[in-house]
N, C-alpha and C positions, 0 to 999 in steps of 0.2 A: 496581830498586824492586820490592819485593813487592805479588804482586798484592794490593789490599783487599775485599773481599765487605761487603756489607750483603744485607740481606735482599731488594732490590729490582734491586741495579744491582752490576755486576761490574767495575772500576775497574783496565785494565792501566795495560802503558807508551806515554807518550804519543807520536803520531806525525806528526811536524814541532812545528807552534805547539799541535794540534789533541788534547786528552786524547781517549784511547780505550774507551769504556765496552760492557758488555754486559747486557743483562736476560732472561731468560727470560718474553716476557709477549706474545709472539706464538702468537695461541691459533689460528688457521687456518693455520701453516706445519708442512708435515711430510719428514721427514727421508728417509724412505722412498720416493720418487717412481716410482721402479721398481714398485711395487705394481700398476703398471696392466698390467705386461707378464703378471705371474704371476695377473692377475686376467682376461687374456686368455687366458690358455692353458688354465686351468681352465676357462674355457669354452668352449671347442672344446673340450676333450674330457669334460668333466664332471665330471671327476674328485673334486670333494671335493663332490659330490651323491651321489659310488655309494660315497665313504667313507662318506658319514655315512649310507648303507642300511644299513651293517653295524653300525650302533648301535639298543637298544630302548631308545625313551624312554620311562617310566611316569609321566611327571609330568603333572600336572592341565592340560590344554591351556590352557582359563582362566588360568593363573596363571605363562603360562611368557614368560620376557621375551625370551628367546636359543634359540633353535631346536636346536639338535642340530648343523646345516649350518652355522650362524653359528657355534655354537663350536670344531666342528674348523677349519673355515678360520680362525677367529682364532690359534689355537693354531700350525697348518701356516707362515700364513703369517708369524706371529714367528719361526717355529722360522730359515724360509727368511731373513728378512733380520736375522739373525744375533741374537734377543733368545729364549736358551735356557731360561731362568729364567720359572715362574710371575711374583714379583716384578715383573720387568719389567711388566707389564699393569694394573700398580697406576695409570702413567702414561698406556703406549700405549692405554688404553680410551677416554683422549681426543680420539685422534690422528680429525680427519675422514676421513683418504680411506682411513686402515685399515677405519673404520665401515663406509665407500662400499662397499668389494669384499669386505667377511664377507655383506654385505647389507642390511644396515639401510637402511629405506626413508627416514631423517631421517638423514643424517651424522653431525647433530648430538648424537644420542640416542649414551649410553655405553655400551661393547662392555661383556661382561664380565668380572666381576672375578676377580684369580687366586683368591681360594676359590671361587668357582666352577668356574673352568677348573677345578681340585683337587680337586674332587666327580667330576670328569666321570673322573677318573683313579682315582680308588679306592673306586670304587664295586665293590661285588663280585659274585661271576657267579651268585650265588643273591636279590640284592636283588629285592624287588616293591615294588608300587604303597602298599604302607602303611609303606615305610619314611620317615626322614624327611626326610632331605638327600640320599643317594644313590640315584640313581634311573635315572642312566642307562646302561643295561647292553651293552657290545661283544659281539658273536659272533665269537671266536676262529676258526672255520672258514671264514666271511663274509671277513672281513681281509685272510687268506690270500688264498683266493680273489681279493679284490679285485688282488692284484700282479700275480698272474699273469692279466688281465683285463687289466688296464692295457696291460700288454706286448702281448698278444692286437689290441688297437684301436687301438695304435698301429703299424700292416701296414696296408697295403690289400690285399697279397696276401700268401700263404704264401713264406717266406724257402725258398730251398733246404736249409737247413742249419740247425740250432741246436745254439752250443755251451754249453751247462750248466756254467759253472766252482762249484765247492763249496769254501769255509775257513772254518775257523775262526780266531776273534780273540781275545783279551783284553779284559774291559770292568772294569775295577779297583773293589774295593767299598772305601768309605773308613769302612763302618759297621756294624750288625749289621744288614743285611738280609736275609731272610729267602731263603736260595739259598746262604749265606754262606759258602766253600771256596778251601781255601789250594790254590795249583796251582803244583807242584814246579816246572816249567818257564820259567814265567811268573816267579817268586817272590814271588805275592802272594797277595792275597785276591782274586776276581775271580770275573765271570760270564764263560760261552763261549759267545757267541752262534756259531751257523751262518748264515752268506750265499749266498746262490743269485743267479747272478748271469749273465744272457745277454748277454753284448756288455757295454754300460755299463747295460742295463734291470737291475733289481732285480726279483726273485722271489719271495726268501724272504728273512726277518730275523726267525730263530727264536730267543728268548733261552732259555738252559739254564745250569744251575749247573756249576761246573768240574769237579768229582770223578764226571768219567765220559770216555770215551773221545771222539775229537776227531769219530767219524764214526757217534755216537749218534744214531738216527733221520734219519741223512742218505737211509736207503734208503725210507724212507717218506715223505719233502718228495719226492724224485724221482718215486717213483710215482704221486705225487698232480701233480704241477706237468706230469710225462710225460702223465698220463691226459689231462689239461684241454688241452695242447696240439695231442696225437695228435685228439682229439672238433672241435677248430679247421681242426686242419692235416694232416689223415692220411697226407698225402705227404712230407711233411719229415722229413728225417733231423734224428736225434736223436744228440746223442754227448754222455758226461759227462765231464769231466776236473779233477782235483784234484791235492793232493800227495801223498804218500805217508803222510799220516794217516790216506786214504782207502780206501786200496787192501786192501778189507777182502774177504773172499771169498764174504758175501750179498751186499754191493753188484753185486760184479762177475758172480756167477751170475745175478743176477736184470738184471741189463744183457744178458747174451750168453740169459738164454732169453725174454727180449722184443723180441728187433731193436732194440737201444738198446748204441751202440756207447763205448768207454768210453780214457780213457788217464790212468792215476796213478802219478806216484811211487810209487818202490818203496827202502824203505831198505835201506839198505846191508848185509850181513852175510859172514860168513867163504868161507860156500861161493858165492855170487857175487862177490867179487872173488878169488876161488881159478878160477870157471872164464873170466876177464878176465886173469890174471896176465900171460901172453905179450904181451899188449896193453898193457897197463901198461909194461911194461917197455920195449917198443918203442919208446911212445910219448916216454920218458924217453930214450932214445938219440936218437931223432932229434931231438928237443930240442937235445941237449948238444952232440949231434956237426954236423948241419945246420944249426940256426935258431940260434946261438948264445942257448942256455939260452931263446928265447921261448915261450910256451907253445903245445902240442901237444896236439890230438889225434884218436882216431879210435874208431870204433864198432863193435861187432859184436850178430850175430844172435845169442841164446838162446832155447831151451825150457825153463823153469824150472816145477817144482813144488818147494810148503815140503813138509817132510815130516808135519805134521799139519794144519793150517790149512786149508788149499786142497785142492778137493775136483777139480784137473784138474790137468793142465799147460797152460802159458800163453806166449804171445809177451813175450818180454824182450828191448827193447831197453838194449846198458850202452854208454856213454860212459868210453873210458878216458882220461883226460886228465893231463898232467902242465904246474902252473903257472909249472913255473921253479924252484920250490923244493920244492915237494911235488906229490903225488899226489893227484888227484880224481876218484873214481869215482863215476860216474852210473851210474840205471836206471830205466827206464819199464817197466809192463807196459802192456798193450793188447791190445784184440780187432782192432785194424785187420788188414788184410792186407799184407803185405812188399810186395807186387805195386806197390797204389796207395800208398802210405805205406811209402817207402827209410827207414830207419833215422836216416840225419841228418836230412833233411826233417821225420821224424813229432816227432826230438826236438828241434830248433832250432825250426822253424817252428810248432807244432802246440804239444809239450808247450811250450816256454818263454813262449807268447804268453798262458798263463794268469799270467803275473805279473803285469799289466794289473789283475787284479782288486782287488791290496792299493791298486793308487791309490782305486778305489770304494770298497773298505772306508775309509781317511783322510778319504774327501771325507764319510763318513758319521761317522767320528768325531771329527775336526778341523774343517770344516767345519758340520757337520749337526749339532751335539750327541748325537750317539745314544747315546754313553758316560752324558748324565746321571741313571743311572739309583739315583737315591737314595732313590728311597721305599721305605717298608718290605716293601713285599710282589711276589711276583714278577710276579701280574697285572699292577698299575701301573704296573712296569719295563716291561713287555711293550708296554703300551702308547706309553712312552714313547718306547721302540725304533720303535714301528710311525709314530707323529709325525714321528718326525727320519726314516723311511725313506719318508713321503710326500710331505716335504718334497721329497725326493732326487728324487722318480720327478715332482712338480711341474716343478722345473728341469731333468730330464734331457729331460722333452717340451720345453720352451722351447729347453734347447740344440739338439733333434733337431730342430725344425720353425721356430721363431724367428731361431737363429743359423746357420743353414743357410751356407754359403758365404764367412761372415763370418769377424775374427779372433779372436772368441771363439767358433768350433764346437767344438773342443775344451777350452774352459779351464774350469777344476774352480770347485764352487760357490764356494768363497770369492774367487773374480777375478770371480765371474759378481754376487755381492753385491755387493764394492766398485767394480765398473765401472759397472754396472748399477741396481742396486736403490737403492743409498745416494746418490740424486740428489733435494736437495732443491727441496722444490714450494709456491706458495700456495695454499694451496686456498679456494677462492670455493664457495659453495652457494646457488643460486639455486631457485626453484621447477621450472624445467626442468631445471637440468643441473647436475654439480659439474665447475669448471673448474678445471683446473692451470695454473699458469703455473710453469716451468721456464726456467731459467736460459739465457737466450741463449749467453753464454760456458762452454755446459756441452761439455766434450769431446765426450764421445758424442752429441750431437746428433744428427748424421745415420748413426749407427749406432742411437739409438734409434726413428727414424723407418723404418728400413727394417725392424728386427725388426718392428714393429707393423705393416706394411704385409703380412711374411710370415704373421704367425700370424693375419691377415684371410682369409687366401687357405686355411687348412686351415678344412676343410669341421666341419660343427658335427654332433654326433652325434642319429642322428634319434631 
């Protein structure tokens, strides 16, 4: 039987003697239950208080209904329980306990609406006080700042070690936006954002148009992200490591003459696998001849300098490998030293542990929406990169301090939504308090009760 709709009531198949019907006309339940976790953690750490410092608001105090603070938490926290689209907020402004945790001192009173939230996005970075709807203005340098802050207060002590991973992605344009570049590699239209990314923390989510090189201003996020860290932590080593998009010879000079230690890919070309060839070959025989055809192989030391590019010679580690049917040559350079860092170690353990980072980048554009960036202008994309990346750096504190020990400490935001956040709730609003009541036969029950018992216990920023 097809299901029937009326305007009131939703009419399935019926179950036993008993017809099965639905309405949407329950105005206090909300879908989103989880909200209270992400409304805890922002508050230990503050987080979408020291975002929303990095916004000037010029609107008439008198006449303003939604704060600055209200509306990026509105925004962060749809972003986070999976609602990417402005749109969406046409409905969720009514939701009570979303109201509850943007701030709103009456639950009941409605969040704002998406042209609003859409002013707050494309407003531009020369608006003033006399303009008429846009008004309120981000600082680009604040923002930044704010990542690498985040990372910073989430230590209570300095790390021995920070490793800086750098890529770039694909962000696909479906229209004429203003950045708008076809990228031979990719084969599309597309922007190239740059990531900085320590551990699973987020640092950097620099958007830039595709028709330039993949390690464009990647030397000036470093030295700005290095400086802020070194002023924290002046004892910590620093080391950068990337792919061989990277492995550019200002980057690396300016690593080896700041004590800032470094390990990238390095592509492949005639006269490094000419001075691997013996190794190549070998590794091909003992293949064929010992391992029956499995793959093989082994590494050796180089000094390599390019003959114009590179202003020194450099430590090249190459990987000559044979897979069984073909030949696979690898190469890292590095400042490290042979001594503490053997050649297979630096490259198995060291360089390949940066591949860790494309899951961060998926979880920011599969999970986070950070791809949706369709407005017209490159500001507002920026913007909307920096949403879905606060989103990210939101649930990467909950996963670091909340799911601690649990079996979601590692699981990426879209298991962290659907296990977690997408729990629904009644919501009751009384003069003292607004109460949930959640589902007794809810799985996570007493995983949700111990995250909240965790993020009680990390201390609240003074």
């Amino acid at each position: 039987m097809k299901t029937e709709c009326t305007s009131k009531q939703l009419e399935f198949d019926g179950v036993g003697r008993r017809k099965l019907v639905a309405t949407f006309d329950a105005d206090h339940i909300t879908s989103d239950g989880g909200l209270v976790l992400l409304h805890r953690t922002d508050r230990r750490f503050g987080l979408m208080r020291k975002f929303a410092a990095c916004f000037q608001d010029l609107r008439a105090p008198d006449l303003i209904h939604h704060s600055v603070e209200e509306l990026v938490r509105q925004r962060v926290f749809g972003i986070a329980c999976g609602y990417e689209d402005l749109v969406d907020h046409a409905t969720l402004r009514h939701d009570p306990l979303l109201a509850a945790v943007v701030g709103k001192a009456d639950p009941a009173q409605q969040l704002a609406s998406p042209s609003t939230l859409n002013r707050l996005e494309l407003t531009p970075a020369d608006a003033t006080a006399d303009a008429r709807y846009r008004k309120v203005v981000y600082d680009a340098q604040a923002v930044e700042s704010f990542f690498v802050d985040a990372f910073l207060d989430a230590h209570r002590r300095p790390p021995r070690e920070v490793v800086l991973d750098l890529d770039a992605t694909d962000d696909p344009i479906h229209g004429t936006q203003e950045g708008r570049f076809f990228h031979g590699y990719y084969g599309n239209y597309c922007y190239l954002p740059l990531y900085i990314f320590a551990g699973d923390f987020l640092l950097c989510a620099k958007l830039r148009t595709s028709g330039i090189d993949a390690a464009a201003g990647a030397l000036e996020e470093v030295k700005r992200i290095v400086a802020r860290l070194r002023e924290r932590w002046p004892t910590t080593r620093m080391v950068v490591r990337a792919d061989s998009g990277f492995a550019r010879d200002d980057l690396m000079a300016w690593c080896e003459g700041n004590g800032v230690d470094y390990v990238f890919g390095l592509a492949r070309n005639e006269r490094l696998q000419q001075m691997i060839a013996a190794d190549m070959e070998l590794v091909r025989t003992v293949s064929l001849e010992e391992r029956d055809g499995a793959p093989t192989r082994a590494y050796r030391e180089l000094l390599y300098r390019t003959r114009d590019s590179w202003t020194r010679e450099r430590r090249v580690v190459a990987k000559a490998e044979w897979l069984g049917d073909k030949h696979n040559p690898r190469f890292v350079v590095t400042s490290l030293g042979q001594e503490q860092h053997p050649a297979q170690a630096l490259y198995e353990e060291l360089y390949c542990a940066r591949g860790d980072m494309e899951n961060r980048i998926k979880e920011q554009q599969l999970g986070l929406f950070a791809d949706r960036t369709s407005a017209h202008t490159m500001r507002a994309n920026q913007l909307r990169l920096w949403f879905a990346s606060v989103a990210y750096v939101l649930l990467n504190l909950l996963r670091h301090f909340g799911l601690k020990g649990t079996q979601l400490e590692r699981a990426q935001a879209g298991t962290l939504r659907l296990k977690l956040l997408k729990v629904a709730a009644v919501v009751r609003v009384s003069v003292r308090r607004v109460v949930l009541s959640l589902s007794a036969a809810a799985p996570v029950k007493d995983l949700f009760t111990r995250i909240a018992e965790q993020l009680r216990a990390v201390p609240t920023p003074s």
